[in-house]
C-alpha positions in Angstrom: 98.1 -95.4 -83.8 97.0 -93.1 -86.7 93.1 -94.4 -86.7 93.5 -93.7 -82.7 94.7 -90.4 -83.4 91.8 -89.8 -86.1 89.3 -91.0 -83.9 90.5 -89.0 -81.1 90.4 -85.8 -83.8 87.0 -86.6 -84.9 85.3 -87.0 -81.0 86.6 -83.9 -80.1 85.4 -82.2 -83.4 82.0 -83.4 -82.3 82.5 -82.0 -78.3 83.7 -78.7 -79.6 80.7 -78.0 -82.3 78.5 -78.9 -79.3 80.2 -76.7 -76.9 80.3 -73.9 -79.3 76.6 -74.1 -79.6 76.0 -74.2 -76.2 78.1 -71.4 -75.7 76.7 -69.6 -78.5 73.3 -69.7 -76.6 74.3 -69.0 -73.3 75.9 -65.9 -74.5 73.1 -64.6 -76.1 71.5 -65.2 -73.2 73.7 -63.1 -71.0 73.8 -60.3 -73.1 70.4 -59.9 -72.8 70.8 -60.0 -69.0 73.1 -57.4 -68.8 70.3 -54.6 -70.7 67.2 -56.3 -68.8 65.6 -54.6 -65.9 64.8 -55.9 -62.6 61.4 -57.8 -63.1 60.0 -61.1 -62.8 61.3 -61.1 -66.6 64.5 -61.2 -65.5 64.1 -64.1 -62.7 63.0 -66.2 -65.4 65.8 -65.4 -68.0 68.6 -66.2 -65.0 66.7 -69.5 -64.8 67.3 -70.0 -68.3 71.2 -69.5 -67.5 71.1 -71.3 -64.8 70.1 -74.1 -66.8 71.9 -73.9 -69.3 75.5 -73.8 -67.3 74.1 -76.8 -65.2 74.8 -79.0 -68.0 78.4 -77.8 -67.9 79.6 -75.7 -65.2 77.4 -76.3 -61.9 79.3 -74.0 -59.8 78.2 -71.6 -62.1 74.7 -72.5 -61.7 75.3 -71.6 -58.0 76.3 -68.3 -59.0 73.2 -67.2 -60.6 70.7 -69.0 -59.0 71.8 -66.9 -55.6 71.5 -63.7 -58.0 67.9 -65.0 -58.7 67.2 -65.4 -55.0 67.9 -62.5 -54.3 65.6 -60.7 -57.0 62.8 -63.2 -56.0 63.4 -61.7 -52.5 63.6 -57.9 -53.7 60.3 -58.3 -55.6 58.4 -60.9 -53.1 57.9 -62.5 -56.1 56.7 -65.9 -54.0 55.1 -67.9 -56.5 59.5 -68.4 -57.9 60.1 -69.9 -55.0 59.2 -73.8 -56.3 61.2 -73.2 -59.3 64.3 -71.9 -57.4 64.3 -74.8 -54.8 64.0 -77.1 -57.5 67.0 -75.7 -59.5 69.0 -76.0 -56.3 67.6 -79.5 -56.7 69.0 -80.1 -59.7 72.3 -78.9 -59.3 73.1 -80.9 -55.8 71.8 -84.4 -57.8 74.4 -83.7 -60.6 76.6 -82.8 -58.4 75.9 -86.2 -56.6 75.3 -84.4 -52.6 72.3 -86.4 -52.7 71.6 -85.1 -48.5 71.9 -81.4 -49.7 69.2 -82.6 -53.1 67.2 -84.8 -50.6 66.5 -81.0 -48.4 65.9 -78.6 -51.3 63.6 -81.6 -52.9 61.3 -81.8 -49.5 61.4 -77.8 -49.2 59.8 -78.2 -53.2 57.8 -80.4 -52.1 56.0 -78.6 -49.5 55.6 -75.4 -51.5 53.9 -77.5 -54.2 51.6 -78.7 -50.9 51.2 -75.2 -50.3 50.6 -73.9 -53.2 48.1 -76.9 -53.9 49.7 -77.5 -57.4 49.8 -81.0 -58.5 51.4 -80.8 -61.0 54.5 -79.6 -58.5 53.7 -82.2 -56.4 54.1 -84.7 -58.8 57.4 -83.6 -60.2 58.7 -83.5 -56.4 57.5 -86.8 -55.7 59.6 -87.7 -59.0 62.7 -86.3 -57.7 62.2 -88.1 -54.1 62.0 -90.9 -55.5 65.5 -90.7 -57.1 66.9 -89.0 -54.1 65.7 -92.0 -51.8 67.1 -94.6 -54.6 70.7 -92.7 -55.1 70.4 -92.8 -50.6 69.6 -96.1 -50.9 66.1 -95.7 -48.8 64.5 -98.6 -50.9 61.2 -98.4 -49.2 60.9 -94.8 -49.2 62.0 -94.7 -53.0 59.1 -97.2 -54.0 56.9 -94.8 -51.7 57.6 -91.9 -54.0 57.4 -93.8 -57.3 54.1 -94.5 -56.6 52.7 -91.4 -55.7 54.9 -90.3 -58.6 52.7 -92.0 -60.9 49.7 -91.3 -59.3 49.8 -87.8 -59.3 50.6 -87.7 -63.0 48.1 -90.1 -63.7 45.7 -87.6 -61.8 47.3 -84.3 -63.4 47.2 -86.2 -67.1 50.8 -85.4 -67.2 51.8 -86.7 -70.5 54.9 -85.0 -70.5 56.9 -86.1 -67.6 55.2 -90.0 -67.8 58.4 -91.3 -69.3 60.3 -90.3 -66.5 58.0 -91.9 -64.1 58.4 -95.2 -66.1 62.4 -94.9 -66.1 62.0 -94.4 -62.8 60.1 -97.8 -62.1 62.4 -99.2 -64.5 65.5 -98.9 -62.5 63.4 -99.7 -59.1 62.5 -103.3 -60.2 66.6 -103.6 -61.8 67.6 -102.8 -58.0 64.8 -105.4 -57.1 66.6 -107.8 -59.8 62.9 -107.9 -61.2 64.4 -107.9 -64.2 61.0 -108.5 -66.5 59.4 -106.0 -64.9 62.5 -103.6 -65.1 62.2 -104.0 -68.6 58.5 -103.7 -69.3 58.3 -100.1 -67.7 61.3 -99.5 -69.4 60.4 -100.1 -73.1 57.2 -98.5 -72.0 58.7 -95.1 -70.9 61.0 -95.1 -74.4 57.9 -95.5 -76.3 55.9 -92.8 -74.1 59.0 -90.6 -74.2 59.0 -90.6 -77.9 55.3 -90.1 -78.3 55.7 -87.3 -76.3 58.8 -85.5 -76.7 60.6 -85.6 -73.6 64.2 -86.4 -74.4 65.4 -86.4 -70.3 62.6 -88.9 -69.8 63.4 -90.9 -72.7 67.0 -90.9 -72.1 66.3 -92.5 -68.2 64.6 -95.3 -70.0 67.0 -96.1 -72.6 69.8 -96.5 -69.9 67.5 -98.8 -67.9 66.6 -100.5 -70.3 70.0 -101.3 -71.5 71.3 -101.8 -68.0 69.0 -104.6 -67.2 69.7 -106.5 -70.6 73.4 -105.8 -70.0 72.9 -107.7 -66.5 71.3 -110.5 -68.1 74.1 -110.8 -70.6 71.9 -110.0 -73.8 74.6 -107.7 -74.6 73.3 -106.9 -78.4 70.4 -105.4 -77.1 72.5 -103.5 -74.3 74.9 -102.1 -76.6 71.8 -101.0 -79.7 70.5 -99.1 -77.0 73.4 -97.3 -75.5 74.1 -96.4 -78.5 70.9 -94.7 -79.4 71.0 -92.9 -76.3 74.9 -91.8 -77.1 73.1 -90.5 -80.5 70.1 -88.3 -78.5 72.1 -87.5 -75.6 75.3 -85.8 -78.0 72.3 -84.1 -80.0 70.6 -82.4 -77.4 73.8 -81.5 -75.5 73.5 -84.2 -72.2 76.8 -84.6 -71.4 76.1 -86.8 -68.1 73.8 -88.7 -70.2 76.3 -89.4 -73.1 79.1 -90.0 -70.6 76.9 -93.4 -69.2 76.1 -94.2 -72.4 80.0 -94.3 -73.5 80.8 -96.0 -70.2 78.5 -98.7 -70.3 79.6 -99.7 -74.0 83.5 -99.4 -72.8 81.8 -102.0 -70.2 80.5 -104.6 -72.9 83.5 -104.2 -75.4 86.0 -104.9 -72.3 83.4 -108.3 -71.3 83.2 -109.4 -75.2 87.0 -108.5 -76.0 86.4 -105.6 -78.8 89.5 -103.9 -78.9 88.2 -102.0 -81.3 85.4 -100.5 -80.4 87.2 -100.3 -76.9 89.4 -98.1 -78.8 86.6 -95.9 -80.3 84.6 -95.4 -77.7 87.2 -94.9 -74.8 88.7 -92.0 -76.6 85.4 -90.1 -77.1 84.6 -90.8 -73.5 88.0 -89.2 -73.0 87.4 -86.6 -74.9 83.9 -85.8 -73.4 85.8 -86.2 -69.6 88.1 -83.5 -70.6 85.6 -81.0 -72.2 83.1 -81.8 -69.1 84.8 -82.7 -66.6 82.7 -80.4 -63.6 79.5 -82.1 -64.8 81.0 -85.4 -64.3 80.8 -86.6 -60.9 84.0 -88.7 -58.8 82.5 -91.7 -59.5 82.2 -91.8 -63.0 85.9 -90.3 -63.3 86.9 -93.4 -61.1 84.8 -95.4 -64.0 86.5 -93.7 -66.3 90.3 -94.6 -65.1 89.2 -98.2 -64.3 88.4 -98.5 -68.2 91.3 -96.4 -69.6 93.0 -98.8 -67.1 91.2 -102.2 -68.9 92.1 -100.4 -72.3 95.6 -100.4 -71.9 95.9 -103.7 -70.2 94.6 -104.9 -73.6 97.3 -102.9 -75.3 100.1 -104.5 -72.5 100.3 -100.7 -72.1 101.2 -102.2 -68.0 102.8 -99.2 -66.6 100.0 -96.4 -67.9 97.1 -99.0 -66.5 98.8 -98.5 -63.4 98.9 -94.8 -63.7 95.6 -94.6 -64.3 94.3 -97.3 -61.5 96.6 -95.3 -58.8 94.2 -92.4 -60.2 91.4 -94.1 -59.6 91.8 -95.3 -56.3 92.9 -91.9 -55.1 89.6 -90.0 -55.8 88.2 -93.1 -54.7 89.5 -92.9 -50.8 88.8 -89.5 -51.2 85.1 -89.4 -51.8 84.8 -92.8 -50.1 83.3 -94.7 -52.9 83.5 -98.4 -51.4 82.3 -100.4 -54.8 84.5 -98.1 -57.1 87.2 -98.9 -54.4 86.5 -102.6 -54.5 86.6 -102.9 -58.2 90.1 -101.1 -58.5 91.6 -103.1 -55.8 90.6 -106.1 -57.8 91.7 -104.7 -61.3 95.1 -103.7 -59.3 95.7 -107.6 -58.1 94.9 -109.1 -61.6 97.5 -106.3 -62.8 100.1 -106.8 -60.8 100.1 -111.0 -61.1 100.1 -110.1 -64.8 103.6 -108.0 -64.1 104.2 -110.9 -62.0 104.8 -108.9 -59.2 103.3 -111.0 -57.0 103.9 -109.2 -53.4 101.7 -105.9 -55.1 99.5 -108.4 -56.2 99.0 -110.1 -52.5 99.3 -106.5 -51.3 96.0 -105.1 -53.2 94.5 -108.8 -52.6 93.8 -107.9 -49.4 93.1 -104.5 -49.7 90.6 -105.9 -52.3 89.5 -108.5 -49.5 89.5 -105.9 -46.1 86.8 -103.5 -48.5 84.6 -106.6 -50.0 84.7 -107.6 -45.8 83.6 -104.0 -44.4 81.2 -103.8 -47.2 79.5 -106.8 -46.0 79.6 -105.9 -42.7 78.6 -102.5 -42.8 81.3 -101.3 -40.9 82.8 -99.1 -43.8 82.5 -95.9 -41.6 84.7 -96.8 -38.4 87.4 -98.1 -40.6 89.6 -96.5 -42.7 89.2 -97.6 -46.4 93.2 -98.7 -47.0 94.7 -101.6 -44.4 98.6 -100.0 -44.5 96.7 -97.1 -42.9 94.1 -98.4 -40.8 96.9 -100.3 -39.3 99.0 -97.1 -38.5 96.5 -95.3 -36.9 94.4 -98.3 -35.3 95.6 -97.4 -31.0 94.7 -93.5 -32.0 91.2 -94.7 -32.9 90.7 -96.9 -29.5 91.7 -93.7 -28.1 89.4 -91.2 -29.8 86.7 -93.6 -29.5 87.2 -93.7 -25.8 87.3 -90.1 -25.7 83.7 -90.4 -27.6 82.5 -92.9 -25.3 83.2 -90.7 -22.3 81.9 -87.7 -24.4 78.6 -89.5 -25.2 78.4 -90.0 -21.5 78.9 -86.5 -20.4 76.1 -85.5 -23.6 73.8 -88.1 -21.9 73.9 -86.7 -18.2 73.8 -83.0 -19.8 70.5 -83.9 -21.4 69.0 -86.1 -19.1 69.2 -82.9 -16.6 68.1 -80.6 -19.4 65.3 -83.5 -19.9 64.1 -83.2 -16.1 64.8 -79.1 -16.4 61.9 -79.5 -19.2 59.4 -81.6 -17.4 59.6 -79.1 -14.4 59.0 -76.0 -16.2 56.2 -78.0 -18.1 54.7 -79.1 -14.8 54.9 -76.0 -13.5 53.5 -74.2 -16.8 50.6 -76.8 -16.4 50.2 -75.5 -12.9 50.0 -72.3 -14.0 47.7 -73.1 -17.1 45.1 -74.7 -14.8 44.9 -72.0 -12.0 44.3 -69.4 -14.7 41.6 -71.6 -16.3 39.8 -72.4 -12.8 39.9 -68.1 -12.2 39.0 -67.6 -15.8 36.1 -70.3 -15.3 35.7 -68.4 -11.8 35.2 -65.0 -13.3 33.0 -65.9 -16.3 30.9 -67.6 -13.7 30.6 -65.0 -11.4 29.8 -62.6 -14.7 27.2 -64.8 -15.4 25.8 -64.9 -12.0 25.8 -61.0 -12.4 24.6 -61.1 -15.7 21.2 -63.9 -14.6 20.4 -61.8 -11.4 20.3 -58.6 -14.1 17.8 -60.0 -16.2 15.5 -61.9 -13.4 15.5 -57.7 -11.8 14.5 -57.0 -15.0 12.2 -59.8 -15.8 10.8 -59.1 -12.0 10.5 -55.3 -12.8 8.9 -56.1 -16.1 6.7 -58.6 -15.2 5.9 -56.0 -11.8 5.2 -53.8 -14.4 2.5 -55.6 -16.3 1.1 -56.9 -13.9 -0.2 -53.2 -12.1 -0.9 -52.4 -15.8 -3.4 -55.0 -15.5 -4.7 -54.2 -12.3 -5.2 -50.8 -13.2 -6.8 -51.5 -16.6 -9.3 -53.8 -14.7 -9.8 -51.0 -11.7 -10.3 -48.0 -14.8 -12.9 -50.3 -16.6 -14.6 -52.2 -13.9 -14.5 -50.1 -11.3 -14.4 -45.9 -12.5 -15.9 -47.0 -15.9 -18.9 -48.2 -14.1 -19.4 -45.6 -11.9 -19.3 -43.2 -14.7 -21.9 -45.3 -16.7 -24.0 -45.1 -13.6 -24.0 -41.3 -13.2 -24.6 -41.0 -17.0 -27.5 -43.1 -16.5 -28.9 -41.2 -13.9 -28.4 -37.9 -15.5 -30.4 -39.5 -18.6 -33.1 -40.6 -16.3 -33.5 -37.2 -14.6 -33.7 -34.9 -17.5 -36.9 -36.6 -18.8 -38.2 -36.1 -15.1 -36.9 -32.0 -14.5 -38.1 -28.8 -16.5 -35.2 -27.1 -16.7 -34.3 -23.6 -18.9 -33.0 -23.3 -22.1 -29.6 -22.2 -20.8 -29.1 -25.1 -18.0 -30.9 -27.8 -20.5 -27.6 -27.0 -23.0 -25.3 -27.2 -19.7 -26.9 -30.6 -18.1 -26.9 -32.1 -22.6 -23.4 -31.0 -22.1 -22.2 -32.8 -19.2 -23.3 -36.0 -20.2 -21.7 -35.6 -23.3 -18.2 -34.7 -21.3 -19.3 -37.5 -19.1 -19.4 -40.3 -22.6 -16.3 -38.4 -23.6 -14.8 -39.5 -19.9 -15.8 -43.0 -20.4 -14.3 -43.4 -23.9 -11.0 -41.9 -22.6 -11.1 -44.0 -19.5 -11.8 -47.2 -21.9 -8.7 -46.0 -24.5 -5.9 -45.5 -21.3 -7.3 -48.6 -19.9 -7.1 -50.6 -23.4 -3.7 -49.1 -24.1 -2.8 -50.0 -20.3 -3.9 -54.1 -21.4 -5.6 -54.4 -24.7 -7.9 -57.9 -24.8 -7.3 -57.6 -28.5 -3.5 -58.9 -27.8 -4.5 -61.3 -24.9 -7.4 -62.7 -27.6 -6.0 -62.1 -31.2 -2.1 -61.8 -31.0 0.3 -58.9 -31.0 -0.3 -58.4 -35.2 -3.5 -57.6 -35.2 -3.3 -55.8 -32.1 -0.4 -53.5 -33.6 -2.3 -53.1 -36.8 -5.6 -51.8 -35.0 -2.9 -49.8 -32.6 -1.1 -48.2 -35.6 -4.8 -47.1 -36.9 -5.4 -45.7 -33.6 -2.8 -43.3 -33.7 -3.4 -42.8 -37.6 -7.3 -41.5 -36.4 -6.5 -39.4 -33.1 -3.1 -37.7 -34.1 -1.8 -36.2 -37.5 0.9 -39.0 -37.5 0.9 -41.5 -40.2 1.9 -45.1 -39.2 2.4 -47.6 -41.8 2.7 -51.3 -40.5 4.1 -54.5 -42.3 4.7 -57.7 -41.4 6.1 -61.0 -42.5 6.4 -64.5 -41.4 3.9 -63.6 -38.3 1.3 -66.5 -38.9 2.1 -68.0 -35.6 1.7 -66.5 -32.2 4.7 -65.6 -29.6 5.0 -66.1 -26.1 2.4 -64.3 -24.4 5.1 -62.1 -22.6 7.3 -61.6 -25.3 4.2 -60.2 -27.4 3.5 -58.2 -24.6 7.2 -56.7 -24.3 7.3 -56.3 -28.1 3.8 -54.1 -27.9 5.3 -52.1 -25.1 7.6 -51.6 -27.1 6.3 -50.4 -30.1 3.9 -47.8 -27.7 7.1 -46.2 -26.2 8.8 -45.4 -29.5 5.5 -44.1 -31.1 4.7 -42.2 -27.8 8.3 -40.9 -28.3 7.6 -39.8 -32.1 4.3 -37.9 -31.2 5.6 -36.3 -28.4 9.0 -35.3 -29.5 10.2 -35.6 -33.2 7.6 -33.2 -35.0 7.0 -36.3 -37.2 4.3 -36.9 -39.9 5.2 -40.7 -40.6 6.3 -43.5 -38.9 7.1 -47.5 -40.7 6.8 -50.4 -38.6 7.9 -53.2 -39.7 8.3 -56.7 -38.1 9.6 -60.0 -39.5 10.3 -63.4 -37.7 12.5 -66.0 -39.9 12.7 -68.8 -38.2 13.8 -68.2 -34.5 14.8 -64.4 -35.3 12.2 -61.8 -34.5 13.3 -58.2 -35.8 11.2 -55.1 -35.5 12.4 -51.9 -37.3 10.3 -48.5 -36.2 11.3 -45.2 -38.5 10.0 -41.8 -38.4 11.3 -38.5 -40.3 11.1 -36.3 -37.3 13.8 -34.2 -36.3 15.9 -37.0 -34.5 18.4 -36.2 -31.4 21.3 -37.2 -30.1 21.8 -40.8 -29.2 24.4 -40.6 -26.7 23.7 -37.3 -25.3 19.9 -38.7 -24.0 21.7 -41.9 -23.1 23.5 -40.3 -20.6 20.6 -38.3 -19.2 18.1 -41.1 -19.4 17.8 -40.6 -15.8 16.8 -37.0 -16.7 14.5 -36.6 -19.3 11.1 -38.0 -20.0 12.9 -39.3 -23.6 15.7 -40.4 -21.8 13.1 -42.6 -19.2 11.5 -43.6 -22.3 14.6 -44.7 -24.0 15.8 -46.8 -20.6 12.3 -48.6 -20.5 12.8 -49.7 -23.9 16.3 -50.7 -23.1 15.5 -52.3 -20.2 12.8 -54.7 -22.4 15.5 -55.4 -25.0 17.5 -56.9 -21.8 14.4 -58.9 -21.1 14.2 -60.3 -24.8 17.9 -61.2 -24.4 18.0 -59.1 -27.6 20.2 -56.5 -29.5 19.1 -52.9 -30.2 20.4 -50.4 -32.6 19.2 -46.5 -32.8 20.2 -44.3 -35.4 19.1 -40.7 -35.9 19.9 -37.5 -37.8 18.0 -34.1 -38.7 16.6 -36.7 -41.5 15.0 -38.9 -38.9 14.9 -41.8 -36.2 15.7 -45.5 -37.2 15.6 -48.2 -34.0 15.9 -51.6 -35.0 15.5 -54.8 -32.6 16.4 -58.3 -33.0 15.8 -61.0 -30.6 15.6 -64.8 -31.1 12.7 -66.7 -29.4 12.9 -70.6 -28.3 
């Protein structure tokens, strides 16, 4: 009784330095939360409390991870938003409400996604994969191991590759691939030692030791536990140290060590009473089963009782079918030992009606103790008939709600497709408008050149001759008349006017249709044009080009030349100008052409509007209505510092 009472003494010497330390940390760090201001600073520091309670007090976790939502919130401090899903996470898995872990984990999950950081990704994928396991989704739980490791394979995650081998570990022990279980086992100890990761190397230590413990190699099993008893009390992991107590409680009640039975029970106790939030139900039913094994072993009858009737309470309560199943059987071997043999028939069955709905799968529609299930058995025909006819009622309600969908989606189709066939309608008719515009203006433009032509051939060929004639005449007749001083100077004269009538009639009828472009192109044509004006008017023109080696289309050259003559004509006439830049490129399809002068400019919009007008505003129309023919884009800028038009058009 003393060395109980000493060991007892000594484990809860141990608990309270541990608690004190832990306390002595957290308080530290909540007196710095109380001075901090409201910064991303301070999000992190209630993470740190938030972790630090979790491995106590997870209510308390709640607490302060909703006061670091709401900062996140206050600051739209987004990029928190991984780490406070995953502490919810954290807190739902110890408190074993794996559906409320399994949400937070896939809202993690898709942040990391989001957020494209692997490393994220990999540590939710981690988590899934215990979610799934603790759900029992096997397939989905192997699914997630995998990409567990894959991604920190990928991300060279040193760090957290322990856990990933724990986790593998207790996949192949639910597999009873028992080998295997322990390969990835030893191999996340060794890597979680290399590395430093204690929660990582604590997984694989329990594993391990589980799997050797099933195979009944129970001196490996219990060298382990106790190892991870050792790191688990060090670095404050209560949960951790409790599994580690409970599973050597397990082997000393298989091998019959009252001793060590003794030892470790009462530290387990001692831990259960310190930490009892962090603990879930079912290790507390764990717990009374083995204080129940420890004091059949002491023929302590009456306080194994106590504690089984413990046991099986939180275990109806929280519906823990295995727990259940193993008390029930614990109860019958008790009670034949009292030989109190109607109990013991009693909880046979009880043991018997749980091992039956486990197998079935039918633990849901029944209730988990017979005496009760019994009691209530015509209440359930009748709710269950009231479900029935309430499943029935659900079904019609939907089914209507079902056709109520596909009508309004019909009719939404309906709808859809008439205003596609007027949309398609209208862009067809716009395009109809939009052709007949441009074959006017291809018409008018075409019209255009062609009397420019006609007249150009009439000036030269037809006027051009007859002046040539009469200056031929005239030449011939003043070797043949004597005429005065006075009239010789008048008749020299004419025929001078007359060769200065011919060259004019040869420059409007070149400018009308130059050969040059029909023979050599529209550069050279704009280069000798451009020297033209340079010779006969005080405006300077400089002319570039680029990329020009190959000829247009005859018509667009044509258009382009016209062009460039109305915005010169323009310059001369009406900006006061003394120099003028052409420049014009083609790169690849796209032909731009850029004319500047630093005249006076005007006002864009104002001649726009009276291009009806004006002779600039005609001007300014012809050139727009070319643009249109080039299916092209044009752009005019101009202040008191100048004029700037710029054209771009794309040939085929």
């Amino acid at each position: 009784m003393k060395s109980k009472i000493l060991i007892f003494m000594v484990a809860t010497f141990i608990f309270y330095s541990y608690t004190i330390f832990s306390q002595t940390k957290l308080d530290s760090l909540l007196r710095k939360l109380a001075v901090m201001k409201e910064d991303t600073s301070k999000i992190e520091l209630l993470f740190s409390i938030e972790d630090e309670y979790l491995k106590t007090n997870p209510d308390s976790t709640l607490y302060y991870l909703n006061i670091s939502d709401k900062l996140i919130k206050k600051l739209k401090a987004s990029k928190y938003d991984y780490d406070y899903n995953f502490e919810l996470v954290k807190v739902y898995h110890a408190k074993s409400d794996y559906k409320r872990a399994l949400k937070y984990t896939l809202k993690s999950n898709q942040i990391a996604k989001n957020n494209r950081n692997v490393i994220q990704e990999a540590e939710s994928y981690r988590t899934l994969f215990t979610v799934y396991q603790n759900l029992g989704k096997t397939d989905l739980a192997i699914k997630y191991a995998l990409y567990s490791l894959k991604y920190s394979e990928f991300v060279g995650d040193t760090l957290n590759l322990s856990i990933n081998y724990g986790n593998l570990s207790r996949l192949y022990f639910e597999l009873n691939q028992f080998k295997k279980a322990i390969y990835y086992g030893e191999k996340g100890i060794e890597s979680g030692k290399k590395f430093k990761n204690t929660k990582g190397l604590l997984i694989c230590i329990n594993n391990t030791a589980l799997t050797y413990m099933n195979l009944n190699e129970n001196a490996k099993a219990e060298k382990l536990f106790k190892s991870q008893l050792a790191i688990a009390d060090k670095e404050n992991f209560p949960r951790s140290s409790s599994k580690a107590l409970i599973n050597l409680c397990s082997i000393y009640i298989q091998t019959g060590d009252k001793e060590n039975l003794e030892k470790y029970s009462t530290q387990l106790n001692a831990l259960a009473t310190k930490n009892n939030s962090v603990l879930s139900t079912a290790d507390r039913t764990i717990i009374m089963k083995l204080n129940a094994h420890y004091n059949i072993f002491n023929n302590n009858f009456k306080q194994a009782d106590i504690d089984l009737n413990k046991g099986i309470e939180m275990a109806i309560r929280d519906s823990l079918t295995s727990q259940l199943l193993n008390l029930y059987y614990l109860k019958t071997n008790l009670k034949y030992a009292e030989r109190n043999y109607y109990e013991a028939e009693k909880y046979g069955l009880k043991y018997d009606s749980v091992n039956n709905m486990i197998n079935e799968g039918e633990m849901s529609k029944y209730s988990l103790d017979l005496e009760q299930r019994y009691k209530v058995e015509k209440k359930d025909k009748e709710i269950l008939l009231l479900e029935k006819n309430q499943t029935r009622q659900k079904t019609f309600i939907y089914s209507l709600a079902a056709i109520a969908i596909s009508l309004l989606l019909f009719i939404y189709l309906l709808y859809r497709n008439y205003t596609a066939r007027k949309r398609i309608a209208e862009q067809k008719i716009i395009q109809l408008h939009q052709e007949k515009k441009i074959d006017a203006t291809q018409n008018m433009i075409q019209g255009e050149e062609q009397e420019r032509t006609r007249l150009a051939r009439d000036l030269h060929d037809g006027l051009g001759g007859i002046l040539t004639g009469v200056k031929y005449q005239l030449n011939s007749m003043k070797g043949n008349v004597i005429l005065s001083e006075e009239n010789a100077f008048t008749f020299t004269k004419s025929i001078s006017q007359i060769d200065e009538a011919i060259a004019e009639m040869r420059r409007v009828a070149h400018n009308m249709m130059p050969e040059e472009l029909l023979k050599f192109g529209l550069d050279q044509t704009l280069k000798s044009y451009c020297d033209s004006v340079c010779l006969s008017s005080e405006l300077t023109v400089s002319y570039q080009s680029f990329g020009m080696d190959d000829r247009l289309e005859q018509t667009n050259e044509i258009v382009l030349y016209r062009i460039v003559q109305e915005l010169l004509t323009n310059t001369l006439k009406h900006a006061n100008a003394t120099k003028s830049n052409i420049q014009l490129s083609k790169n690849g399809h796209l032909i731009s052409l850029t004319v500047e002068d630093n005249g006076k400019g005007f006002d864009v919009n104002a001649q726009q509007i009276a291009s009806k007008l004006t002779r600039y505003g005609i001007g300014l129309s012809n050139i727009n209505h070319r643009v249109e023919y080039l299916n092209g884009r044009i752009d005019i800028k101009s202040d008191n510092r100048g004029t700037s038009t710029h054209i771009e058009f794309e040939t085929t």
